[in-house]
ZABA-113111 format. One record per residue (C-alpha): residue in three letters; x, y, z. Coordinates in Angstrom, 2 decimals, m for minus. Example, Ala and Ser with C-alpha at 12.3 -4.5 7.8 and 13.67 -1.06 7.14 Angstrom:
<seses>
+------+---------+---------+---------+
: rest :       x :       y :       z :
+------+---------+---------+---------+
:  ala :   12.30 :   m4.50 :    7.80 :
:  ser :   13.67 :   m1.06 :    7.14 :
+------+---------+---------+---------+
</seses>
This chain:
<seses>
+------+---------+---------+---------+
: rest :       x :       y :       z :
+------+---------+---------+---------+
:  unk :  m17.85 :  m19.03 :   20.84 :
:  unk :  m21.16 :  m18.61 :   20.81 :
:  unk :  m23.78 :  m20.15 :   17.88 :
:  unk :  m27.56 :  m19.31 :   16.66 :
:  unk :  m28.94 :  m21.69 :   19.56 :
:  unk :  m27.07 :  m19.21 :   22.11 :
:  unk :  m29.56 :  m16.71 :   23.76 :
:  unk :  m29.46 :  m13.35 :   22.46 :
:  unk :  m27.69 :  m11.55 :   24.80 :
:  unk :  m24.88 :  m13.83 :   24.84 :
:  unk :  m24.74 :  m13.70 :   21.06 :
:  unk :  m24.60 :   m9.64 :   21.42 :
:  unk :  m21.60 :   m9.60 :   23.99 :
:  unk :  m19.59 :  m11.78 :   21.81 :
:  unk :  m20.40 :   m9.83 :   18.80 :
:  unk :  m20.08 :   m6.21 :   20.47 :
:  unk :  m16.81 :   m7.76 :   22.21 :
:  unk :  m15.25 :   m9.11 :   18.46 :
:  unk :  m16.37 :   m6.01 :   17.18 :
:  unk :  m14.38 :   m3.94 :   20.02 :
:  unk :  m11.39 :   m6.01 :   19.86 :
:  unk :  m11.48 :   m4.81 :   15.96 :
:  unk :  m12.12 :   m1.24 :   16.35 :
:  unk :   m9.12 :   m1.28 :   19.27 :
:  unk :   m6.69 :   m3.29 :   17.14 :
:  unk :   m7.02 :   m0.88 :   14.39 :
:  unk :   m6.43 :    2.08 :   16.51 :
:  unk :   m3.36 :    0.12 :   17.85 :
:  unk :   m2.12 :   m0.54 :   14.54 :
:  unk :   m2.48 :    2.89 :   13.28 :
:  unk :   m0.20 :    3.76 :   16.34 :
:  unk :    2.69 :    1.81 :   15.42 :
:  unk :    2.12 :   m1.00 :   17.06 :
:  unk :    2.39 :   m4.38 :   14.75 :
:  unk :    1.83 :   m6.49 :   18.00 :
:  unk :   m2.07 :   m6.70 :   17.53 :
:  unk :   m1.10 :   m8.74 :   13.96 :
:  unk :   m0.77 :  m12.00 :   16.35 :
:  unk :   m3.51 :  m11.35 :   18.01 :
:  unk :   m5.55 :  m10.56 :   15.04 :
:  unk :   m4.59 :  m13.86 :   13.40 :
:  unk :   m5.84 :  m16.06 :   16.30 :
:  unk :   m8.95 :  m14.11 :   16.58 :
:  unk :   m9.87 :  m14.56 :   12.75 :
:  unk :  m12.10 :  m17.45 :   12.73 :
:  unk :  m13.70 :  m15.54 :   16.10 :
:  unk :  m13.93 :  m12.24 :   14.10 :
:  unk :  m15.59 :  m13.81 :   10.75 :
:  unk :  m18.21 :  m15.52 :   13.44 :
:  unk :  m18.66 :  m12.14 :   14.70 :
:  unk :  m19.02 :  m10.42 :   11.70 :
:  unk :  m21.78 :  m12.97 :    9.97 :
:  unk :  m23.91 :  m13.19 :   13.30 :
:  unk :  m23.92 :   m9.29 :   13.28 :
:  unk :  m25.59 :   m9.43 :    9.46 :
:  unk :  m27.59 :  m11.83 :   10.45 :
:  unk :  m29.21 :   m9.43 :   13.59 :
:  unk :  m29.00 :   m5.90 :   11.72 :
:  unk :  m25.88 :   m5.03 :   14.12 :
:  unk :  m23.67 :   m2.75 :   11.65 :
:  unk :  m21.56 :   m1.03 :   13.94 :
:  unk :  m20.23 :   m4.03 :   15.29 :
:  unk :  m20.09 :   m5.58 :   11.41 :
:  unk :  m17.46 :   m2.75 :   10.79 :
:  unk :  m15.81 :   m2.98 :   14.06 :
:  unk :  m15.24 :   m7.18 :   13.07 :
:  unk :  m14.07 :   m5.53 :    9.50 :
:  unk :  m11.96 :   m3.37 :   10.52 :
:  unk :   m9.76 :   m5.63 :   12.60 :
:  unk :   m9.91 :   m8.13 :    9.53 :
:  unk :   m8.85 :   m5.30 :    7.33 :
:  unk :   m5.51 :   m4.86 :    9.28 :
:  unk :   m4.60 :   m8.51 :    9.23 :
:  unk :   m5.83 :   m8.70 :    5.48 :
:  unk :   m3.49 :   m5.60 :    4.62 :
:  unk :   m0.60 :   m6.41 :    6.59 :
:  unk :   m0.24 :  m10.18 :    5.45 :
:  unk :   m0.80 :   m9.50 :    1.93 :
:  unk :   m4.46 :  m11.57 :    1.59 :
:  unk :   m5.97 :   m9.05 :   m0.76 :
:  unk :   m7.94 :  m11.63 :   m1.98 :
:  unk :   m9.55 :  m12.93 :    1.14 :
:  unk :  m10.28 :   m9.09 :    1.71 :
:  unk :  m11.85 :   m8.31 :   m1.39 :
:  unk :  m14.70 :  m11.40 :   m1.14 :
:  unk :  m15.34 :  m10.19 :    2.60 :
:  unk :  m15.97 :   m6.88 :    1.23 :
:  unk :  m18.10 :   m7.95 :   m1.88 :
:  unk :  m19.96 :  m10.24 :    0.74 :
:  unk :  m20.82 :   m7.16 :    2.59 :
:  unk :  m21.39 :   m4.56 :    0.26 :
:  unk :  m25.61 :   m5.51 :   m0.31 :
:  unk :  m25.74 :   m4.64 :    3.29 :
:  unk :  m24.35 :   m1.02 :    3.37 :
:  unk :  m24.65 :    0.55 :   m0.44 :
:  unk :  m27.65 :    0.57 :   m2.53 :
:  unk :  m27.14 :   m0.46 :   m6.08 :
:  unk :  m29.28 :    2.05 :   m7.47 :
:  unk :  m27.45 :    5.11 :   m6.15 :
:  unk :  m23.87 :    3.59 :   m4.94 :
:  unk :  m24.78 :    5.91 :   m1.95 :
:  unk :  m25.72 :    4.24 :    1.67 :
:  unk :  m28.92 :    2.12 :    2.28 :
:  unk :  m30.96 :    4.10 :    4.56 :
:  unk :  m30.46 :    4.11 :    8.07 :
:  unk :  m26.67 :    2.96 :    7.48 :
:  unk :  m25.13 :    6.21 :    6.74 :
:  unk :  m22.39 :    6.25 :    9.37 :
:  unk :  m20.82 :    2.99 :    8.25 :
:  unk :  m21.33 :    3.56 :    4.30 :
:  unk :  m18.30 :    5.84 :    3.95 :
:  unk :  m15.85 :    3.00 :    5.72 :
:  unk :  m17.03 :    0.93 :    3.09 :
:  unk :  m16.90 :    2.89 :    0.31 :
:  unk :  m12.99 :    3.73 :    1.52 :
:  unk :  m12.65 :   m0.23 :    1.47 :
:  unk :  m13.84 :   m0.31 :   m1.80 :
:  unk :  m11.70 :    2.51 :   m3.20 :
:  unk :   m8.78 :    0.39 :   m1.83 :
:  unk :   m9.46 :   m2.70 :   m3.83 :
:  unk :   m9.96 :   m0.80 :   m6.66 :
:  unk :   m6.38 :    0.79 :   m6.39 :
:  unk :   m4.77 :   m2.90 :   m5.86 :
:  unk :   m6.26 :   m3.63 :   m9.04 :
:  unk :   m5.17 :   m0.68 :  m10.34 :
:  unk :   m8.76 :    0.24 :  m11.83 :
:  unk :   m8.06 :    4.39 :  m11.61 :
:  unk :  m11.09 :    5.84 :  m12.58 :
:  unk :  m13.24 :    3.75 :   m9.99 :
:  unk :  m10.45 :    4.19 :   m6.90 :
:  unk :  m10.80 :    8.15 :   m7.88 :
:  unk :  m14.78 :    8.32 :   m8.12 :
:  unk :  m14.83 :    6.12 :   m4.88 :
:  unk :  m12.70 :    8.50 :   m3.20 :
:  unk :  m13.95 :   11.30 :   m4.17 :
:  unk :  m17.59 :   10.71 :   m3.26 :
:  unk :  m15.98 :    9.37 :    0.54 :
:  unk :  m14.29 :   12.96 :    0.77 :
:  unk :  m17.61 :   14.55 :   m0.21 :
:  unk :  m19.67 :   12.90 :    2.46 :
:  unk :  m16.90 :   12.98 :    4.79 :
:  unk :  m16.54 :   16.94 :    4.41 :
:  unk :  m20.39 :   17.48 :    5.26 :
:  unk :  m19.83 :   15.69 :    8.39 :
:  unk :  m16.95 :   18.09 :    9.42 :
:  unk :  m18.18 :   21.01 :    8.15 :
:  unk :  m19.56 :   22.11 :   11.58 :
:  unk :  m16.50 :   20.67 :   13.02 :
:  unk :  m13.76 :   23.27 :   10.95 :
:  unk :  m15.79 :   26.36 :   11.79 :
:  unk :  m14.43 :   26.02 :   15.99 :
:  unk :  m11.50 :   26.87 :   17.40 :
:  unk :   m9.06 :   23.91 :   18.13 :
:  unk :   m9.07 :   24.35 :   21.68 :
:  unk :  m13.11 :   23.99 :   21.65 :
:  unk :  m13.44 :   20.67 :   19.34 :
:  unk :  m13.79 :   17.47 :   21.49 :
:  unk :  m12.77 :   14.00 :   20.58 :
:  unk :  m15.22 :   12.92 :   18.45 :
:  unk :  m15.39 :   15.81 :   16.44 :
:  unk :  m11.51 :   15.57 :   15.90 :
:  unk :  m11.64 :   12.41 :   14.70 :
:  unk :  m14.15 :   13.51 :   12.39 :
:  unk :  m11.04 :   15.55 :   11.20 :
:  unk :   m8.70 :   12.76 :   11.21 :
:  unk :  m10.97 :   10.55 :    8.73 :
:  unk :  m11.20 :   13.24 :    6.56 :
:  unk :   m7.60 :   13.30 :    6.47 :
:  unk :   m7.11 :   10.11 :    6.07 :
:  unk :   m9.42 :   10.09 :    2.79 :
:  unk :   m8.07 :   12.98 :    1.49 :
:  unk :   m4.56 :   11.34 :    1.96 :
:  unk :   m5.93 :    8.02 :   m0.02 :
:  unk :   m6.97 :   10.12 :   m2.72 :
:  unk :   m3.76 :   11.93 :   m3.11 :
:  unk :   m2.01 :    8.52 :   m4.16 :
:  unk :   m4.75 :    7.27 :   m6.23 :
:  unk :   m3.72 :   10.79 :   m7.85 :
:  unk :   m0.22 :   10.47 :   m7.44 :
:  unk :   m0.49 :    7.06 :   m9.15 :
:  unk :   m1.86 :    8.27 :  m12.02 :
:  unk :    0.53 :   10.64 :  m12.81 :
:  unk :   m1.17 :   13.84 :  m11.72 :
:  unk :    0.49 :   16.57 :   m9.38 :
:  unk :   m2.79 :   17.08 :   m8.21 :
:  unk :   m1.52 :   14.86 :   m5.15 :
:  unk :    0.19 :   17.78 :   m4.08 :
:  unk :   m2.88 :   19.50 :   m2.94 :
:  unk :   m5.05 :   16.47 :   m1.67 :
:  unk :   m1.63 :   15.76 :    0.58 :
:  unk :   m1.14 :   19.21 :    1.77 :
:  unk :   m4.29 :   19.34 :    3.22 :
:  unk :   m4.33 :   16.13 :    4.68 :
:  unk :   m1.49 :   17.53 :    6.27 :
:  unk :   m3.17 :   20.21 :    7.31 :
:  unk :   m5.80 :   18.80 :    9.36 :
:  unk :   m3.23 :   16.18 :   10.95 :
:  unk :   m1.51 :   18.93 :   12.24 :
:  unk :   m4.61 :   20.69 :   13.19 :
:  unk :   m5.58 :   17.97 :   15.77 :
:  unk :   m1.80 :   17.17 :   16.50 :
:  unk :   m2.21 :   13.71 :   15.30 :
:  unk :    1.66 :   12.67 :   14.76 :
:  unk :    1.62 :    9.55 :   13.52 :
:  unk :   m1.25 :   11.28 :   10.58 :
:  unk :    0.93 :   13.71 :    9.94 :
:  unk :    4.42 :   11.44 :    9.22 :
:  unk :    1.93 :    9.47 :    6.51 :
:  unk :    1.42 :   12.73 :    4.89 :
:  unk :    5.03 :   13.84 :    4.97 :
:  unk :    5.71 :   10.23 :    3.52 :
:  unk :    3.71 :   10.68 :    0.85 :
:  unk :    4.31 :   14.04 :   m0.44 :
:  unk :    7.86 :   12.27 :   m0.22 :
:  unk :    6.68 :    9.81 :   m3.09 :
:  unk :    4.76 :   12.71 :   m5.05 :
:  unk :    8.35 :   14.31 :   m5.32 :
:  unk :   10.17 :   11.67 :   m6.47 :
:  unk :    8.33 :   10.00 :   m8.38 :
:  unk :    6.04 :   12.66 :  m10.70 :
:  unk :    7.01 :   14.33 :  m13.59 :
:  unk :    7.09 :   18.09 :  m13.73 :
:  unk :    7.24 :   18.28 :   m9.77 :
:  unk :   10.24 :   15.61 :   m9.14 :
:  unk :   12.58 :   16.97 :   m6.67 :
:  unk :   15.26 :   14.23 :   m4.80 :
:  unk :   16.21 :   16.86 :   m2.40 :
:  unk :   12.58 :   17.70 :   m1.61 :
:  unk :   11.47 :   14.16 :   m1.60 :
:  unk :   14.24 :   13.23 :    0.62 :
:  unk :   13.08 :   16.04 :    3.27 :
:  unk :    9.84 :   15.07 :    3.35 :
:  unk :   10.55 :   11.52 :    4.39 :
:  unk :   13.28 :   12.14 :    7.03 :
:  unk :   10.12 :   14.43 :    8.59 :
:  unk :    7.77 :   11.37 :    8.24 :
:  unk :   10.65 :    9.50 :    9.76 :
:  unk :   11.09 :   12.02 :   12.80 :
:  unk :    7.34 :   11.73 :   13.06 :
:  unk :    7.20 :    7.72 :   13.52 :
:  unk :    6.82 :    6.19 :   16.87 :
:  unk :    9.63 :    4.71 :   17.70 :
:  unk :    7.32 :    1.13 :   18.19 :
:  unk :    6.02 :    1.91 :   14.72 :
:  unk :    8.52 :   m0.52 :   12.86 :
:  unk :    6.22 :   m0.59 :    9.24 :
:  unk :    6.52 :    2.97 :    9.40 :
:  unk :   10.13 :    3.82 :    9.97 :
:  unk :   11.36 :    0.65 :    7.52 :
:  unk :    8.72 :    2.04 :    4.99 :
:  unk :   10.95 :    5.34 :    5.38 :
:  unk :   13.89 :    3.76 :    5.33 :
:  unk :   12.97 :    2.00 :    2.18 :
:  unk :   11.97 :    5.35 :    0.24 :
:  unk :   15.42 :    7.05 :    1.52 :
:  unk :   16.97 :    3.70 :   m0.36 :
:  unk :   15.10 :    4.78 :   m3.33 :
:  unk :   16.14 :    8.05 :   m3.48 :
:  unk :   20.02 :    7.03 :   m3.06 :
:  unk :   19.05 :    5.15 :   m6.22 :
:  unk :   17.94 :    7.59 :   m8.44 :
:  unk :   20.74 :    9.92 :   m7.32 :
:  unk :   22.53 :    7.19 :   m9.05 :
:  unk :   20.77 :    6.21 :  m11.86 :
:  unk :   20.69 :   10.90 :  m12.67 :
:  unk :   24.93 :   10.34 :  m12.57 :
:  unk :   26.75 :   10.71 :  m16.37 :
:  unk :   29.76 :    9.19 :  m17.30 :
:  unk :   31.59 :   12.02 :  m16.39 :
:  unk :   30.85 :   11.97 :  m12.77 :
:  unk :   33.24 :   11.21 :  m10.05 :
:  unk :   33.03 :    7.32 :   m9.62 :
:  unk :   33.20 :    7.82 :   m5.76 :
:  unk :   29.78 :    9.64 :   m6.00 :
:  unk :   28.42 :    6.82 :   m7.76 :
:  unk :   29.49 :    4.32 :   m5.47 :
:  unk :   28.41 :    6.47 :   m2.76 :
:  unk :   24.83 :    6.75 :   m3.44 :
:  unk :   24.86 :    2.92 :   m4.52 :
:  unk :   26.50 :    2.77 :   m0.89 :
:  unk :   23.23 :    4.76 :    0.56 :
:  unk :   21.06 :    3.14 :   m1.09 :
:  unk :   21.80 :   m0.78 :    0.07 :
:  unk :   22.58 :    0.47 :    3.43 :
:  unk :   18.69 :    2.03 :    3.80 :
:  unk :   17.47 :   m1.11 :    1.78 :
:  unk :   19.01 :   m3.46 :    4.41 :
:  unk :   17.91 :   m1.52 :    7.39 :
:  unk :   14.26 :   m1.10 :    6.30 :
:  unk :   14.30 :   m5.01 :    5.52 :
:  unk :   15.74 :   m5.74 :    9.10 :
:  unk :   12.97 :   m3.77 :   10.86 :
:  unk :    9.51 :   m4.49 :    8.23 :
:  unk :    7.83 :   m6.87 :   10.76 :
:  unk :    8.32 :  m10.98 :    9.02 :
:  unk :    4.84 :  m11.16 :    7.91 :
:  unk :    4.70 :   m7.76 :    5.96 :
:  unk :    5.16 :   m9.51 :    3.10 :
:  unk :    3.67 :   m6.96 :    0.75 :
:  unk :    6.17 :   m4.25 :    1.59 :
:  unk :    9.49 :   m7.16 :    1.82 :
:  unk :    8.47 :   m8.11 :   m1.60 :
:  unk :    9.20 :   m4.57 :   m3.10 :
:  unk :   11.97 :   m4.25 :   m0.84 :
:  unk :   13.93 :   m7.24 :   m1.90 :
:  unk :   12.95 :   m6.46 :   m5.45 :
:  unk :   14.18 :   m2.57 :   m5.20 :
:  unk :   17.90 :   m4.07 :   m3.53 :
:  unk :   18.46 :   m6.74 :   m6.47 :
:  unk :   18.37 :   m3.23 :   m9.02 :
:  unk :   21.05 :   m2.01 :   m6.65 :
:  unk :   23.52 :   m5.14 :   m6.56 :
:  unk :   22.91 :   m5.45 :  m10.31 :
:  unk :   23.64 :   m1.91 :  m10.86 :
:  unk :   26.94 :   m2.24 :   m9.11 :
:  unk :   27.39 :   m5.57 :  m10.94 :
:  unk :   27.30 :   m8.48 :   m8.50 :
:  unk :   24.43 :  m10.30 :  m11.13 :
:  unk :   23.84 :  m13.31 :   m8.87 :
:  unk :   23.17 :  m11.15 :   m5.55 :
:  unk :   21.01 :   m9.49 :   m7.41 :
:  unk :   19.11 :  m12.53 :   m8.94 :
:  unk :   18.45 :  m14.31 :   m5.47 :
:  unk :   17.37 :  m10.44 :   m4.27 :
:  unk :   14.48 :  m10.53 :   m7.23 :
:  unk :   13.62 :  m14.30 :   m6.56 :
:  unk :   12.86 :  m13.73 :   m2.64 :
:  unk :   10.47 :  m10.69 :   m4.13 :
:  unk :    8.80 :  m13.24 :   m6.16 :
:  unk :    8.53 :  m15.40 :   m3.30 :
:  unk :    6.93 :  m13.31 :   m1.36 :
:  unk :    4.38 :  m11.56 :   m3.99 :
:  unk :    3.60 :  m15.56 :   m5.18 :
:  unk :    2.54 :  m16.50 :   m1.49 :
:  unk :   m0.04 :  m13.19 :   m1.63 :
:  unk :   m0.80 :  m14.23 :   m5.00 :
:  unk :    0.34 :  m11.17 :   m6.68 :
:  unk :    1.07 :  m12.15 :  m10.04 :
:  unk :    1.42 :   m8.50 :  m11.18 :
:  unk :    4.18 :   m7.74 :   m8.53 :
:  unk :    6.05 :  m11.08 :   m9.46 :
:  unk :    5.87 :  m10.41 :  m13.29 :
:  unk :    6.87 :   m6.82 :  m12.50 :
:  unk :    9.60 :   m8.16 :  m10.71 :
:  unk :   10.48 :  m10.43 :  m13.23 :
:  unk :   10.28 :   m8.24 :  m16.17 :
:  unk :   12.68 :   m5.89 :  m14.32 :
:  unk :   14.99 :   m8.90 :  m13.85 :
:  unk :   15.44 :   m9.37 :  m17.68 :
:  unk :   15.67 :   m6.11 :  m18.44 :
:  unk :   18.49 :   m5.86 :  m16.32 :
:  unk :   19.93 :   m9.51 :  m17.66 :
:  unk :   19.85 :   m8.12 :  m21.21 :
:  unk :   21.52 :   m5.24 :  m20.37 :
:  unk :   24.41 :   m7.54 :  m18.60 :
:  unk :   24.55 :   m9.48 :  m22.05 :
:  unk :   22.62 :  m12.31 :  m20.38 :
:  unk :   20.20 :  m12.83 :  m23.20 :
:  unk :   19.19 :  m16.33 :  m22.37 :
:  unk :   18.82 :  m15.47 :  m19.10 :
:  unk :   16.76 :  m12.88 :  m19.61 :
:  unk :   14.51 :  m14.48 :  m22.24 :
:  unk :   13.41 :  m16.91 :  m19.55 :
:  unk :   12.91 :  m14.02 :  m17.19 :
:  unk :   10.85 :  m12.36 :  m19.60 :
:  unk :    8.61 :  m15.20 :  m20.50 :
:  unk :    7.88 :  m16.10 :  m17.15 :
:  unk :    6.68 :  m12.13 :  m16.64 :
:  unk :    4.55 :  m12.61 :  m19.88 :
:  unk :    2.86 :  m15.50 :  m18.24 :
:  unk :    2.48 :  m13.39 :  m14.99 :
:  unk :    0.75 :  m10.38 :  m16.68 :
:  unk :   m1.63 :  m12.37 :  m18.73 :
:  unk :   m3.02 :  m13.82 :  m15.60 :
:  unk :   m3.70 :  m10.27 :  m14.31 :
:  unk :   m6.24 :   m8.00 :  m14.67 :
:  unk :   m5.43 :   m4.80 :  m16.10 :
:  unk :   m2.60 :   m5.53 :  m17.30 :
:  unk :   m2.36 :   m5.07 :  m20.80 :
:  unk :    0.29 :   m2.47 :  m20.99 :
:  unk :    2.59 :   m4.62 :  m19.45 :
:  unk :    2.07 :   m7.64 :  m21.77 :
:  unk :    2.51 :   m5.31 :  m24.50 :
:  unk :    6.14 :   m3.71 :  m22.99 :
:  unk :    6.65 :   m7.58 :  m22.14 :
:  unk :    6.32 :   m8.86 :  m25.89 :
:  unk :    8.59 :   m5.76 :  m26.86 :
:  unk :   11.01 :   m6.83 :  m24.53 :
:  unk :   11.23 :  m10.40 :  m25.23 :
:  unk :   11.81 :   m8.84 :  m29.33 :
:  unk :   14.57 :   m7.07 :  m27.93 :
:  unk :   16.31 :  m10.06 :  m26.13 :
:  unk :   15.60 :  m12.60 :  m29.22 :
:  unk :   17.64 :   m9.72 :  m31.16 :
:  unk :   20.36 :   m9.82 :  m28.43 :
:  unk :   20.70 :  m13.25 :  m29.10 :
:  unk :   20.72 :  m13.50 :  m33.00 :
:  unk :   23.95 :  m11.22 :  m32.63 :
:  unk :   25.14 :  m12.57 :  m30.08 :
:  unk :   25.01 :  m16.35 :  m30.82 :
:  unk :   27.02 :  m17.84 :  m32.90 :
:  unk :   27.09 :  m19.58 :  m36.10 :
:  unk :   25.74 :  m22.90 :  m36.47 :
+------+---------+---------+---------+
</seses>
């Protein structure tokens, strides 16, 4: 390591190496590979070094090479909060207050920032301000590749196709800022995405896009189609590296889902053998994306575990499903995710008041209550929480008997 005493050159190369090592782990990443995550982790304390001796000298590009490294091992281990403070650490240096637009002479790096910032917003599930962030990325990002959409494919070189690929990659964040708030314009921010992945045969760009029109189609309103949604993610599937384990489990995970709501659409006069085979499907895909998400992907094992303890309670094995939603908790508790563990844990006692379990679930429920009200933006939920926890104290009024 190298420290302010260090002559100036040497200072550069470590930066300008840190900063390389970022920008090569990303692209690795981004290929499938989770590898670089041990690397990443014992190059952290080198990386923050990096990053605060290139503020310190006016050395931007290699700030958002050190960044985006950190980003990936931020992401993938679930440290949203060690991510957001880097980012609000940074932010003076790239965006000017006045405008929310780039400081001058930092143009190139302002819409990587504004992306990260978009991001955070979405964790915290602050809509509006995810949109308007992503929006105004897509706007600058367009300008850049104006030139670029005018040639022929055969005539564009790199640079100018990845031009292409990060406005894809915006547009595709945008769609599921849509997507999660409820709008089907998703479709069309997705479809293009799409689009321009294909356009510069970018495979692995192209399966993300698949997977999330996937999501759009099973989860919106208006547009939901299971057939459709499945379709789309056995093409993101066919798309995946084969090395690319978070992207084939997070396939594998979204077939589970489907299986499930297959299930949950069944009346009471359907065949019971279709019902047990889609609750079949669904723990089958659930167990197979949880054997191949890599161990510290902790973010995506937390839904997972939570999404198989609704199937083992659905086909009535209680306990399974209990220690299924505690492991979820586990993991959303150690990425301090209090909204994910009190989502988990409201879903618990809904399910334990449906089994009868009122006690049970009243605990559940009051632990989710003190969850939510330690979140931001969560005031719906404490709301369906307190209705919930009426619900169960009814439940056990009739239930209980006389003293």
């Amino acid at each position: 390591q190298f420290y302010g005493d260090t002559p100036i050159a040497a200072t550069r190369a470590f930066v300008e190496a840190m900063g390389q090592l970022g920008e090569h782990c990303v692209r690795q990443y981004v290929a499938g590979s989770g590898d670089v995550i041990g690397l990443l982790a014992e190059e952290e304390g080198n990386l923050l070094q990096a990053c605060g001796l290139a503020r310190s000298n006016g050395w931007w590009r290699s700030v958002i090479g050190t960044m985006q490294g950190l980003r990936v091992l931020y992401s993938h281990t679930g440290r949203l909060v060690a991510w957001s403070r880097l980012v609000a650490e940074v932010l003076p240096d790239f965006v000017d207050p006045a405008t929310d637009g780039p400081v001058r002479g930092r143009e190139e790096e302002w819409p990587l920032v504004t992306e990260y910032r978009a991001r955070i917003a979405r964790d915290a599930r602050r809509w509006g301000e995810a949109e308007r962030l992503q929006i105004a990325s897509i706007r600058w990002n367009r300008r850049r590749a104006a030139a670029v959409l005018a040639k022929q494919p055969q005539d564009r070189d790199g640079p100018e196709n990845n031009a292409l690929r990060i406005l894809a990659g915006a547009l595709h964040d945008l769609s599921q800022v849509q997507r999660e708030q409820g709008s089907a314009a998703c479709l069309e921010s997705s479809r293009e995405a799409l689009s321009l992945a294909e356009a510069i045969g970018d495979s692995q760009l192209a399966g993300i896009c698949a997977f999330t029109l996937g999501q759009a189609h099973e989860s919106l309103e208006g547009i939901r189609d299971l057939a459709l949604a499945e379709a789309w993610y056995r093409r993101s599937l066919e798309l995946c590296a084969k090395e690319d384990r978070m992207g084939r489990a997070a396939c594998l995970a979204q077939l589970g889902s489907v299986a499930f709501e297959r299930f949950r659409k069944l009346g009471p006069t359907d065949p019971p053998t279709e019902s047990l085979s889609h609750l079949s499907n669904a723990k089958r895909d659930y167990l197979q994306a949880l054997e191949t998400f890599p161990a510290e992907a902790v973010r995506e094992l937390a839904t997972v575990h939570a999404q198989l303890g609704n199937v083992y309670m659905a086909a009535g094995h209680v306990d399974v499903a209990l220690r299924c939603y505690t492991e979820s908790i586990r993991y959303s508790e150690a990425m301090d995710d209090c909204f994910g563990a009190g989502r988990t844990r409201h879903n618990a006692a809904v399910t334990l008041a449906r089994a009868g379990r009122f006690a049970d679930a009243r605990d559940w429920a009051r632990a989710a209550l003190r969850d939510f009200e330690a979140c931001e933006n969560a005031g719906q939920e404490i709301v369906d929480t307190l209705k919930l926890l009426e619900r169960i104290e009814s439940g056990l009024r009739v239930t209980s008997p006389p003293s």
